[in-house]
N, C-alpha and C positions, 0 to 999 in steps of 0.2 A: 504823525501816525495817530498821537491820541484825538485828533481831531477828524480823522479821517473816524476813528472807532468810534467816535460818539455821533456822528453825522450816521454810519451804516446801522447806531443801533435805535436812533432816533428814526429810521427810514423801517426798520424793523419792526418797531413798535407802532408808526403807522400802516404797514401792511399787514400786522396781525388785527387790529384794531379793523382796520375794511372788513378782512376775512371773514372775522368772527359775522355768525349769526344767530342771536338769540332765541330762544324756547319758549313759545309762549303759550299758557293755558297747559290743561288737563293733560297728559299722556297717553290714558287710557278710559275707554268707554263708560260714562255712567251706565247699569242698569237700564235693560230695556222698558223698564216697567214705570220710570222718574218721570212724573208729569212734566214737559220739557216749560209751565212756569216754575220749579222747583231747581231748574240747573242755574246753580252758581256764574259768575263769570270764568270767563276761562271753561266752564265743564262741556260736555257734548255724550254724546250719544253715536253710534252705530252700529244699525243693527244687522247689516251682514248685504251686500248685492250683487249682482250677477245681469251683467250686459243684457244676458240674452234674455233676462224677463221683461224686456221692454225700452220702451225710450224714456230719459231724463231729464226731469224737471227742477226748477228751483226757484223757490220766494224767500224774499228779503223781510221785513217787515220791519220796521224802520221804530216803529212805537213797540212794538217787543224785543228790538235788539235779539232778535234770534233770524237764523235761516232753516229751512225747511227743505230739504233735501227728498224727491217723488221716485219711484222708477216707474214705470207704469201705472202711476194716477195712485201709488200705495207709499205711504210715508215710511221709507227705510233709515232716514236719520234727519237727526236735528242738533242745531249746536247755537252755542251764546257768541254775540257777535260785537262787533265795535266799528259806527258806520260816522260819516260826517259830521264835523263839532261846526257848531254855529259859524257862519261864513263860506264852508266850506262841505254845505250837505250835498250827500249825496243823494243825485237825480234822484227820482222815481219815473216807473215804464215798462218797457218790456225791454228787455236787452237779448245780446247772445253769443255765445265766447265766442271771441276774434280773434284770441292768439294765447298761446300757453306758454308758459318760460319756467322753470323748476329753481332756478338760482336769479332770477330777475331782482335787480338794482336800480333804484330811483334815479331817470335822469332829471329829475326839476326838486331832491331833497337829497343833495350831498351824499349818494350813492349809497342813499338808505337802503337794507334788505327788504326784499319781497317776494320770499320764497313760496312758491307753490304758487306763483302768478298767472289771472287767466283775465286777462284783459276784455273789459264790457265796451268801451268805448276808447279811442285812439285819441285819446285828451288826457288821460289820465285815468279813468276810475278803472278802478278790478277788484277781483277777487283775490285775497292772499295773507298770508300767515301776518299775524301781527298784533301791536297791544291791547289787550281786554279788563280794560279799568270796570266794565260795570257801567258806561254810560259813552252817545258820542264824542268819539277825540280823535277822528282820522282826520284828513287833508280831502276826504270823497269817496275813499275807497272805502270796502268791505272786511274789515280785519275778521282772521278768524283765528281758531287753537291750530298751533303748528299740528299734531298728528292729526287734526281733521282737516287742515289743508290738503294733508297729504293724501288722502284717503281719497277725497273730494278731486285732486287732481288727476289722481289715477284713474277713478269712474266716469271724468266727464268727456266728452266730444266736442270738437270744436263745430259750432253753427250751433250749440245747443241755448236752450230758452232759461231764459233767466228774469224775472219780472221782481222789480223791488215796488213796495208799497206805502203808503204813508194815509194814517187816517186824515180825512176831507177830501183827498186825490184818487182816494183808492175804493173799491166795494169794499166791504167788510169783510168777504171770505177770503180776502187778499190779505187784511192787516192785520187776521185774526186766525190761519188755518188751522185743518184739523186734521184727519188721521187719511181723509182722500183729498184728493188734489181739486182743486175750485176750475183749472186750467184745461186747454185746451196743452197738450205737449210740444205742440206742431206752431203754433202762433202765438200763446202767452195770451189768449181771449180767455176771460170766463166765461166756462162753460159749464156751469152746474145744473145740476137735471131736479126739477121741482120735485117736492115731498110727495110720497103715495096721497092720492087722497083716502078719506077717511073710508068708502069705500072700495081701496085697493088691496088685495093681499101682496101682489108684486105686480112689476113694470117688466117687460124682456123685448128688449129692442136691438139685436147683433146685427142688423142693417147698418146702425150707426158706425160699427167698425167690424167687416165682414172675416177679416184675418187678421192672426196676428198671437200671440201669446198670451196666457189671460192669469191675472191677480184677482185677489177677492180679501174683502177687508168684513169679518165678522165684530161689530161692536154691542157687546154689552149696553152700554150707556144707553144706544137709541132701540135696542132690539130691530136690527138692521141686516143683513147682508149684502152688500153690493158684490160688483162685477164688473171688473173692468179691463178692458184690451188696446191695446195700447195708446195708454192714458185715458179711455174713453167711456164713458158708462156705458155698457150695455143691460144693465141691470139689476134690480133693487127688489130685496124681497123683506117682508117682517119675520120675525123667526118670534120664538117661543121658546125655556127654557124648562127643562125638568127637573125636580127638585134632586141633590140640591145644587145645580148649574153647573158651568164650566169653571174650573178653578180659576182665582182669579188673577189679574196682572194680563202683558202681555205675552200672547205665545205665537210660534210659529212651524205651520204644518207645511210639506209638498207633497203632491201626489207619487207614490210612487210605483216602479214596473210593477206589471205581473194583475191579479183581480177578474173576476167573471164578468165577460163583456154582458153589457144592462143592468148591471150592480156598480155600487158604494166602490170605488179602487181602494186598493190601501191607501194610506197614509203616515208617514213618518213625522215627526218632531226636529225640526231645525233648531239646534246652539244658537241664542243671542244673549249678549250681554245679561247677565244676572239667572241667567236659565241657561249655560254651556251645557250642563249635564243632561240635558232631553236631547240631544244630538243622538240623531235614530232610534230613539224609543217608537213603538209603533203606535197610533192611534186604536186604540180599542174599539170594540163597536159598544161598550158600555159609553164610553165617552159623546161616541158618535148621537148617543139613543139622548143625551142631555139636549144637542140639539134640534127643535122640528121647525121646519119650512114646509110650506105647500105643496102636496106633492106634484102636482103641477109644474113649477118653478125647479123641481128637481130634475124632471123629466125632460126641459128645455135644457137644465145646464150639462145634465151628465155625460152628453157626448163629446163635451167639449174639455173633461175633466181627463187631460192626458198627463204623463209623467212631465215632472216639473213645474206643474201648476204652483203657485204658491196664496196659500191661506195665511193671514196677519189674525188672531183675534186680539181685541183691544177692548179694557173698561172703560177707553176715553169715547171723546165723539167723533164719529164717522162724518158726521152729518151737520149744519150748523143751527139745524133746529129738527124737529119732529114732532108732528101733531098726528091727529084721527086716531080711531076707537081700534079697542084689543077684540083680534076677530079669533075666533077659535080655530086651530090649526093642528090638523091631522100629523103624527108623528110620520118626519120628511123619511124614512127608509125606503130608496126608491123602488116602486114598478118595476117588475122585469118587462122590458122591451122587447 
């Protein structure tokens, strides 16, 4: 009998020991506003998404050990990551989830966990919860922080694009992104649309993607506005700022019901991380008056400005560079139509 008891507790102690699955990284969100070179290992970022604003993209970046998380060509989260240790790197290319497992177990390392598993290629590499020492030390996969696993699994689609990058392999907007996506959502192609030239006040091209839901990334940094529908630029304007500008850090606006057809819709204030309490505050038009755009470029976007639109501003870069001269621009309060 005592041997029978020590045999059932030895058998115990290895099936808790399977069971068990470790925690790893951050629990909760840094600050929307943390330059993502400032996060820690293990930290991350999320700043809030919603299906229906579009399709989902994702870069690896293999020399910043971070990923980059798009919905519509608009950087909604980013997190520190832990990718192939020498012998064992992970590919670079384009990939695209092949298969999703929430409790997935290593069959080629001793039925190691891999929770929140979204399989890139049928050899082994994926996406999935795992150690974040701060530099590579996977087997090829993608470690990330358990609660942005999770986050990350619940958002994504299977067939969805996933491109990992490595500088000498990769463009640079690829091993370096920024606050819009460099990609194509649909192929993992870059597709970045050249700088205004020095003589452009804006570019408006909705041809490129005729329907679809539409984001817009306002950046301080470049004095930029873009415009983009699913994943796709349709448009880049320079803006201008009134003293004394838009407060700073990042924030986040949607359009919402109700507003005089040919005019400004309202606008409310979206909760993200570090900024919870602007959750439906409304945008003032004193606020609005800090920004001016062409009115031109107002007058092509505003029909397109339906409820749920969502506006990102950001002090970081939109853009991965920006040149030509500061043209003077008429405060954007649109033309009635």
């Amino acid at each position: 009998m005592r041997r029978l008891l020590a045999l059932l507790t030895l058998w115990l102690l290895a099936w808790s020991a399977h069971a068990a699955v470790p925690f790893w990284g951050a629990r909760a969100s840094s600050p929307a506003d943390t330059p993502p070179a400032m996060l820690k290992p293990g930290e991350w970022i999320w700043g809030g998404d919603d299906k229906a604003m579009g399709p989902m993209a994702i870069i690896v970046s293999l020399d910043e050990q971070r990923a980059y998380v798009y919905r519509n060509g608009i950087l909604v989260a980013v997190s520190t990551v832990s990718t192939g240790k020498p012998g064992h790197e992970t590919p670079t290319g384009v990939f695209m989830i092949l298969q999703k497992d929430k409790d997935h177990r290593s069959s080629l390392y001793n039925s190691a966990p891999m929770p929140y598993q979204q399989r890139l290629t049928w050899d082994g590499v994926a996406l999935h919860a795992g150690g974040l020492p701060g530099y590579p030390e996977s087997h090829g996969c993608v470690h990330l922080p358990s609660a942005f696993a999770q986050k990350l699994f619940d958002a994504t689609s299977l067939g969805m694009t996933v491109v990992v990058a490595r500088e000498g392999r990769s463009p640079d907007a690829l091993v370096h992104p920024t606050m819009v996506s460099p990609i194509n959502p649909a192929t993992g192609a870059v597709d970045a649309d050249p700088l205004l030239a020095a003589t452009q006040q804006y570019r408006w091209e909705p041809e490129k993607s005729p329907d679809g839901p539409l984001s817009m990334v306002l950046s301080t940094a470049d004095r930029r506005l873009v415009v983009m529908r699913n994943g796709i630029e349709i448009g880049r304007s320079i803006v201008q700022f009134g003293a004394p500008g838009p407060a700073p850090g990042t924030h986040a606006f949607i359009v919402a019901t109700g507003g005089t057809p040919g005019r400004m819709p309202p606008w409310l204030r979206i909760g993200i991380p570090g900024h919870d309490a602007d959750a439906g505050q409304p945008l003032t038009d004193a606020d609005m008056a800090k920004v001016q755009v062409p009115p031109a470029f107002v007058a092509d976007l505003l029909p397109l400005l339906v409820p749920g639109t969502v506006l990102v501003k950001t002090d970081e870069h939109a853009l991965p560079d920006n040149t030509g001269g500061h043209l003077r621009v008429i405060d954007a309060d649109p033309p009635t139509l």
